[in-house]
C-alpha positions in Angstrom: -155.3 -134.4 -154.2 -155.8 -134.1 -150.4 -153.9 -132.4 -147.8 -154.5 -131.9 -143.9 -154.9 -128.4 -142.4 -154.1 -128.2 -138.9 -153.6 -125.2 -135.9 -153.1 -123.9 -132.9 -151.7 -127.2 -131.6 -150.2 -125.5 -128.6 -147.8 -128.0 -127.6 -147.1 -129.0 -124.7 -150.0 -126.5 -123.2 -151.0 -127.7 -119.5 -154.6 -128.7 -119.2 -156.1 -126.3 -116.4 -158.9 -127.1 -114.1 -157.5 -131.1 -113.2 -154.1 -130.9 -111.8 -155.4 -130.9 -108.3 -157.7 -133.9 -108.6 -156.4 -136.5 -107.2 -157.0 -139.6 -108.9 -156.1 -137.7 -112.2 -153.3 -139.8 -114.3 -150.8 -136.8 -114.2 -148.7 -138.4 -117.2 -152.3 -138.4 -119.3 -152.6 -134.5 -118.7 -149.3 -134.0 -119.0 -148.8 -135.5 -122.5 -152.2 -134.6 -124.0 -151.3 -132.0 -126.5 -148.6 -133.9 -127.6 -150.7 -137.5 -128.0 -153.1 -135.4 -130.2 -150.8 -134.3 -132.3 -148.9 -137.1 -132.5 -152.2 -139.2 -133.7 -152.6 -136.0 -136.0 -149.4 -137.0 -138.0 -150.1 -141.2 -137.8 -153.0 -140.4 -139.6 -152.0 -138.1 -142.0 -149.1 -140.8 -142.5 -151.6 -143.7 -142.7 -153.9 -141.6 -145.2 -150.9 -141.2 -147.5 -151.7 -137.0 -147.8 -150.0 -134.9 -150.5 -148.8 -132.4 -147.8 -149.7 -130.7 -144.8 -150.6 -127.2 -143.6 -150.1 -125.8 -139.9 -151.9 -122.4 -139.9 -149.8 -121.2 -136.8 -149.5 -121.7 -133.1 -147.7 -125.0 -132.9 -146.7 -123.5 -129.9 -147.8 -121.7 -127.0 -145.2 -118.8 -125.9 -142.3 -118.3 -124.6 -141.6 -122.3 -123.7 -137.8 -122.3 -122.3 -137.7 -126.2 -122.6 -136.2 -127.1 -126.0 -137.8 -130.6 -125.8 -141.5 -129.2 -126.8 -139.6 -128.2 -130.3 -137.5 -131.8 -130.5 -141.0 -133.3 -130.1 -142.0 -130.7 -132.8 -138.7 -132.0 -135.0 -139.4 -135.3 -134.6 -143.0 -135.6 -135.7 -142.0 -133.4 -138.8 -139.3 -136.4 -139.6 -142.0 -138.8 -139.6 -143.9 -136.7 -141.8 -140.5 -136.4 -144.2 -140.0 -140.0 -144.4 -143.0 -140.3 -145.7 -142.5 -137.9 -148.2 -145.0 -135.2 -147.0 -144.2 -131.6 -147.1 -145.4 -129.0 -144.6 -146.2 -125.7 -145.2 -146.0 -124.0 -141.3 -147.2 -120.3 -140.5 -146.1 -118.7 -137.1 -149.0 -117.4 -135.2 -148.7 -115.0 -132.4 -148.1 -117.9 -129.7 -145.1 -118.7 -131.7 -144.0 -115.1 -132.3 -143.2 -115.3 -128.6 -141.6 -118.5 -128.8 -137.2 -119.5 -128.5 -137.7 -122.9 -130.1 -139.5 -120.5 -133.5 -136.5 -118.4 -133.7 -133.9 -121.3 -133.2 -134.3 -125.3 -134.0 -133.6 -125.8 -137.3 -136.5 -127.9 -138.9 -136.4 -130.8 -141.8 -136.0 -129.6 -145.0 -139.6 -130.9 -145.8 -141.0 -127.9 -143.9 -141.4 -124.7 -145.3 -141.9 -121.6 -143.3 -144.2 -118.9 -144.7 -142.0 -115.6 -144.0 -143.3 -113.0 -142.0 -141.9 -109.5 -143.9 -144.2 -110.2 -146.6 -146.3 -112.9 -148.4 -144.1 -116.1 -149.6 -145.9 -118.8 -152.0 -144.6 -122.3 -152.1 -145.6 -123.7 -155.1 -146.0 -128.0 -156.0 -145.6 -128.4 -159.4 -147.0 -132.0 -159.3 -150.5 -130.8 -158.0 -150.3 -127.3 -159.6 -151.2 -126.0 -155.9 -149.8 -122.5 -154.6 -149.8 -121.6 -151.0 -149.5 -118.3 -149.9 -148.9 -117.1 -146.6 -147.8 -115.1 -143.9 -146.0 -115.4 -140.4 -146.4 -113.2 -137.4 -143.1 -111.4 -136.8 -144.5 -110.2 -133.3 -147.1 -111.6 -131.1 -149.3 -108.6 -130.9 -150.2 -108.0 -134.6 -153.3 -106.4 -135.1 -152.7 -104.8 -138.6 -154.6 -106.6 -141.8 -152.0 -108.6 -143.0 -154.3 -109.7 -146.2 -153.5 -106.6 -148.8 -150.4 -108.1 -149.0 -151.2 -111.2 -150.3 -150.8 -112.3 -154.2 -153.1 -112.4 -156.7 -154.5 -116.1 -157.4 -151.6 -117.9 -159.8 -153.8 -118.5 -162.8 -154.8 -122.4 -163.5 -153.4 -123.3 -159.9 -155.2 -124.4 -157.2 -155.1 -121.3 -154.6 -154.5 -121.6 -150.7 -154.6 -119.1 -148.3 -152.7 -119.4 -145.1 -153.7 -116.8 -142.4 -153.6 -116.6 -138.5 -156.3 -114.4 -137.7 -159.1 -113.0 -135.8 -162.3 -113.1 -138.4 -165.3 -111.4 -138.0 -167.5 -112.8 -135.3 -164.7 -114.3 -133.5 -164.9 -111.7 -130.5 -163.5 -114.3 -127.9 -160.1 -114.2 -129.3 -157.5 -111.8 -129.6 -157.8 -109.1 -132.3 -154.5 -110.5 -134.3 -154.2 -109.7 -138.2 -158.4 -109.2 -138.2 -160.1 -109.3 -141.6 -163.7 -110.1 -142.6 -165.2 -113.6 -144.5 -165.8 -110.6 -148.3 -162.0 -109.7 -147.9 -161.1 -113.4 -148.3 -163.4 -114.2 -151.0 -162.6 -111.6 -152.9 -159.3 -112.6 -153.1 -160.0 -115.4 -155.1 -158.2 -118.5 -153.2 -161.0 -121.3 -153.9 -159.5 -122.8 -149.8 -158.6 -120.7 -147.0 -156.7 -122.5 -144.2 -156.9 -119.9 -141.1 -155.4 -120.4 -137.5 -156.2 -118.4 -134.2 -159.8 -119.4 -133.6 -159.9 -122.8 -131.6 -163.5 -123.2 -132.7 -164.0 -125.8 -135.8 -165.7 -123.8 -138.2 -166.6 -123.6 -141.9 -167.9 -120.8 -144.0 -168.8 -122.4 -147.9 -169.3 -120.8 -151.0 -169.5 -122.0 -154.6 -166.3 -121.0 -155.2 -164.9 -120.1 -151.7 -164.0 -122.8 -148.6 -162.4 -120.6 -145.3 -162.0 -123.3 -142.5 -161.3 -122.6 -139.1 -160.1 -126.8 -137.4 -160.0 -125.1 -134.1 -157.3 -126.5 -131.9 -156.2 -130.2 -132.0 -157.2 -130.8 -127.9 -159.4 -129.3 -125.8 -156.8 -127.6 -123.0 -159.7 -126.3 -120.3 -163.5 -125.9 -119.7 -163.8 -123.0 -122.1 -163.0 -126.0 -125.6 -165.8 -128.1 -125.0 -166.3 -131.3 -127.3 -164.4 -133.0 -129.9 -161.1 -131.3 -131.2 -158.8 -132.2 -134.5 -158.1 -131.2 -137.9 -159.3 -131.5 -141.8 -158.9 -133.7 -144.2 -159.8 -131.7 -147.8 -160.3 -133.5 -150.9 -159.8 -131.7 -154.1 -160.9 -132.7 -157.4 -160.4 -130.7 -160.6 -159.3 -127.6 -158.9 -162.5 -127.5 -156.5 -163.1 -128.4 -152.8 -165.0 -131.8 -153.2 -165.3 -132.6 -149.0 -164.0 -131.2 -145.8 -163.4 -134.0 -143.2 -162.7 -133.5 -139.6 -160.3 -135.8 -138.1 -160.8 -136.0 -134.6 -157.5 -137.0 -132.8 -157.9 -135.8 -128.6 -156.8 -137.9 -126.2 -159.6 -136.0 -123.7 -163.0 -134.5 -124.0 -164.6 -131.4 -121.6 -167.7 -131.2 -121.0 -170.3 -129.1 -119.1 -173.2 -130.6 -117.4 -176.1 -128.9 -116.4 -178.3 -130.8 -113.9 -181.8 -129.4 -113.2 -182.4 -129.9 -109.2 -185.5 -128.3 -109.0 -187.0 -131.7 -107.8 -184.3 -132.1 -105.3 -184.9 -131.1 -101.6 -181.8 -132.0 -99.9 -177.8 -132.5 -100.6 -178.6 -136.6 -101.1 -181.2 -136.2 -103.7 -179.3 -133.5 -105.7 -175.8 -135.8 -105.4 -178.4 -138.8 -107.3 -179.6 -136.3 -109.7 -175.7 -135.5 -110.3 -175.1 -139.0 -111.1 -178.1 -140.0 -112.8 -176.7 -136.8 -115.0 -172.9 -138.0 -115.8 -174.3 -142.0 -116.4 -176.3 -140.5 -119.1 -173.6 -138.9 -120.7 -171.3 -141.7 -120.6 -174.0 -143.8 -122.4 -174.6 -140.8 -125.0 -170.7 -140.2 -125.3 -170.0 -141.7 -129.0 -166.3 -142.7 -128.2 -164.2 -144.0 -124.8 -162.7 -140.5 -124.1 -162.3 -139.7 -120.7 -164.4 -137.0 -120.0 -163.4 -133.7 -118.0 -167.2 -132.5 -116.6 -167.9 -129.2 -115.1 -171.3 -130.3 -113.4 -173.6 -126.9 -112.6 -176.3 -127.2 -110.8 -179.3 -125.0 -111.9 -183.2 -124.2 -111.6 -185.1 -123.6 -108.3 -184.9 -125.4 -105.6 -185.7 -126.1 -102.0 -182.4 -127.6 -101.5 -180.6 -124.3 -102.6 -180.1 -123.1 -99.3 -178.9 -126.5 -97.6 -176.5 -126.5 -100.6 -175.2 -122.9 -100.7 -173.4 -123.5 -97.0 -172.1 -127.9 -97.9 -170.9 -126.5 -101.4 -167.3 -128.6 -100.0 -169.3 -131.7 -99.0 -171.5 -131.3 -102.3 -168.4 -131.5 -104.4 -166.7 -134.7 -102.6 -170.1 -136.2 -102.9 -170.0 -135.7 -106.7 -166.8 -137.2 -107.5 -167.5 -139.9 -105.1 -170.4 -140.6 -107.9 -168.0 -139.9 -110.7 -165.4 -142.3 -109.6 -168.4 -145.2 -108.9 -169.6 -144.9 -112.1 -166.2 -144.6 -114.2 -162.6 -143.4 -112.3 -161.5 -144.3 -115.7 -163.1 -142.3 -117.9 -164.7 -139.4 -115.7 -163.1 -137.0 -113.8 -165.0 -133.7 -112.4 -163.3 -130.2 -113.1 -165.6 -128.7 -110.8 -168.8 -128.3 -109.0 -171.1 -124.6 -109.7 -174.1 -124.2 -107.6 -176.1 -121.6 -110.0 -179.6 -123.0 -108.5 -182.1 -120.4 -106.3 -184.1 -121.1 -103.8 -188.0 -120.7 -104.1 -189.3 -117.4 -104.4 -191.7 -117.7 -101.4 -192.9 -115.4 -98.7 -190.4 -115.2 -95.3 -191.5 -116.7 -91.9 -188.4 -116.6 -90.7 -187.9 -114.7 -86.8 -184.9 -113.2 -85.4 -182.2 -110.3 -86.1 -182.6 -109.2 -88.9 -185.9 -111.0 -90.3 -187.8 -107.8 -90.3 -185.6 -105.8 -93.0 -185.6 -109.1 -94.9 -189.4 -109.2 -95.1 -189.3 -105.6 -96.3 -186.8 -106.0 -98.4 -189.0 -109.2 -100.2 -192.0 -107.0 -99.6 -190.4 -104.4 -101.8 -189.0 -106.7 -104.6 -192.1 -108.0 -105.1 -193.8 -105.1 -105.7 -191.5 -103.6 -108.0 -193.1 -104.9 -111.5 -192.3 -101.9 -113.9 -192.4 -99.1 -111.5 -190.0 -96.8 -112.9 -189.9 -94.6 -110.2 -189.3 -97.5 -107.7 -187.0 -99.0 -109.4 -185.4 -95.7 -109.5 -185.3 -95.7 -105.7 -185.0 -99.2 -104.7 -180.9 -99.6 -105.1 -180.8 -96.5 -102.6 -182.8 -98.3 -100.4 -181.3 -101.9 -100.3 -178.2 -100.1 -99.6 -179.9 -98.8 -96.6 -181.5 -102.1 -95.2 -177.9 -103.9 -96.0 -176.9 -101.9 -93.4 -179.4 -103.2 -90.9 -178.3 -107.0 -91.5 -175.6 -108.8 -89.3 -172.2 -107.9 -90.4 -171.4 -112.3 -90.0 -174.6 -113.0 -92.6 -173.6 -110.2 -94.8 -169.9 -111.4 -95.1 -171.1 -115.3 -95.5 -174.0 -114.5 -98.1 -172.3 -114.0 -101.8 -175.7 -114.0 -103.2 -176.3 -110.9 -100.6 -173.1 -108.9 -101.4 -174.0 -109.2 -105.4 -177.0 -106.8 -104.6 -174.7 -104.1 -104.8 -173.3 -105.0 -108.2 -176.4 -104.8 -110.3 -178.5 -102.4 -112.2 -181.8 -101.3 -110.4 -183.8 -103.2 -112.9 -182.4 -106.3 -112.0 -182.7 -105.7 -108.4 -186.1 -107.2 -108.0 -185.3 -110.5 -109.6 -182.1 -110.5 -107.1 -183.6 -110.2 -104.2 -186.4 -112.2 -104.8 -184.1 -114.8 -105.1 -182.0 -114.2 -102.6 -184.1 -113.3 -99.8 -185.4 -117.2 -99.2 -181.6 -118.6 -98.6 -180.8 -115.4 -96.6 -184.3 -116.2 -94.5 -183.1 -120.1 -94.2 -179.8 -118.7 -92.6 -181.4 -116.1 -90.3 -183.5 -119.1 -89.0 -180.8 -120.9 -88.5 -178.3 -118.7 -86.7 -181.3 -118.0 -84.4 -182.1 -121.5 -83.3 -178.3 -122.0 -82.8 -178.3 -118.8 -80.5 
């Protein structure tokens, strides 16, 4: 027996971070979580599956437009025409949602109810599913207590939508812990909510996270899909993933700390992104975030051409692959050298006191104590035009006095560049 367990498809979801680039095939973006899922069912099709489950969040709020759920409808015909069933859970996405409450679905769907526990049982494969829908988005209550006992000589699957344990960057909804769900004594779990693919195995316990079926912004990095489980015998024999996105995100961080102007760290850029399109292990196009890190002497030439620095990048992105590559965005999180100040003019002096002091610091308790006093003071000697232009300056204030040192250390190089500068224009 096999079956597919899917989630948090989140149809018709826009993809963030792209809709402003301009070379960016808009109907590609637009379509995305829809082509996923859409390969999602071709291959359960092709893979002739006993059923499917969807472990909530086919949706992704209150969508007004009733053609995300005809889409919805349509791919579960496919699914009914090949005789597949669906067992669907509502998450809290589709708690929120007109098309849950209202579009009637094929009768090869079954909806888990969300009073109390159902179980759909198939007699052919002596399989019980047991599950339960969110009734409102924001349910943070346990919802597992009220699940059955294990139906004795069946083979037992869980359906939840649900914040586990160690899933902090998601919304506390229906939260339970990996001993609750063993204990229960379902040898599969099938959870939704986390849109992280992840597998906790036991002998005789399998809880599966697929994580969402496309990566929707910078924060889903990698490959996104679903799972193909093989049972044999009443036990969990393998756990595929089935990849199906139509786009991949990526972050790329690119060491410039051999870089000492904007041309050598736009080639170090796009030495970076060829790499990856020879590592990536499939053709899909690729939405990169490229940060720039480490230290170096072209940090403070980059820190004011941040605008030319990102036109520069996708002018490498689109050389090497329009096609396939398409930059999100461009972070500088470099620093310049930590070096000693020779810069002259207004303002020079309270910089070399303030590097003075930073490097001092060390584990003096008492200075440390003192110092975020201080650099409040000598802030106040500093141009009002450098102050309001420095970001790195301004974050002074926003730290704890033992990271002060470090800060200003790092800061006070670019800050010396730019006093330099605005004195030679003067």
């Amino acid at each position: 027996m096999r079956f597919i367990h899917t989630a948090d498809i989140h149809l018709d979801s826009p993809l963030r971070g792209l809709a402003a680039y301009p070379d960016a095939p808009a109907q590609r973006l637009r379509t995305a979580t829809r082509d996923a899922f859409h390969h999602l069912v071709t291959r359960a099709i092709d893979e002739t599956v006993d059923f499917m489950v969807i472990a909530g969040d086919v949706y992704d709020g209150d969508w007004k437009d009733f053609n995300t759920g005809l889409f919805f409808v349509r791919q579960m015909g496919r699914l009914r025409q090949a005789g597949i069933p669906v067992y669907l859970l509502y998450g809290n996405h589709d708690a929120e949602s007109d098309m849950t409450r209202r579009l009637e679905l094929p009768d090869n769907v079954h909806v888990f109810g969300s009073s109390k526990a159902t179980t759909f049982r198939l007699e052919a494969h002596r399989v019980a599913l047991h599950g339960r829908s969110f009734k409102h988005a924001a349910t943070t209550e346990n919802l597992l207590p009220g699940y059955p006992a294990p139906v004795p000589g069946w083979f037992n699957i869980g359906v939840l939508h649900t914040a586990l344990e160690g899933s902090a960057e998601h919304a506390s909804y229906a939260p339970c812990s990996v001993a609750e769900l063993q204990a229960r004594g379902y040898p599969y779990w099938a959870l939704g909510h986390v849109h992280e693919h992840r597998i906790v195995r036991s002998p005789a316990c399998t809880i599966a996270y697929p994580g969402n079926l496309q990566g929707r912004h910078i924060r889903e990095t990698g490959a996104r899909g679903a799972l193909l489980v093989s049972v044999d015998d009443g036990e969990v024999t393998a756990v595929e993933r089935i990849e199906v996105d139509v786009l991949r995100w990526h972050r790329l961080d690119v060491d410039i700390g051999t870089a000492t102007d904007l041309r050598g760290t736009v080639r170090l850029a796009g030495q970076a992104m060829e790499q990856l399109l020879e590592e990536s292990s499939s053709r899909h196009p690729l939405a990169v975030r490229v940060v720039f890190t480490g230290e170096s002497p072209a940090h403070a030439l980059l820190a004011g051409q941040e605008s030319q620095l990102r036109q520069e990048v996708i002018a490498q992105a689109v050389a090497l692959d329009a096609d396939r590559l398409w930059v999100e965005k461009v972070r500088l999180h470099s620093s310049a050298p930590v070096t000693a100040p020779t810069a002259t003019g207004e303002g020079s002096d309270a910089l070399a006191e303030l590097a003075q002091m930073a490097l001092a610091a060390g584990s003096d308790a008492d200075f440390l104590g003192a110092l975020q006093a201080d650099v409040q003071a000598l802030l106040e000697k500093l141009p009002h035009d450098l102050l309001a232009a420095t970001p790195e300056l301004q974050a002074l204030r926003q730290h704890l006095p033992t990271e002060l040192p470090g800060r200003v250390a790092q800061a006070v190089p670019l800050l010396m560049s730019r006093v330099a500068q605005a004195s030679r224009a003067a």
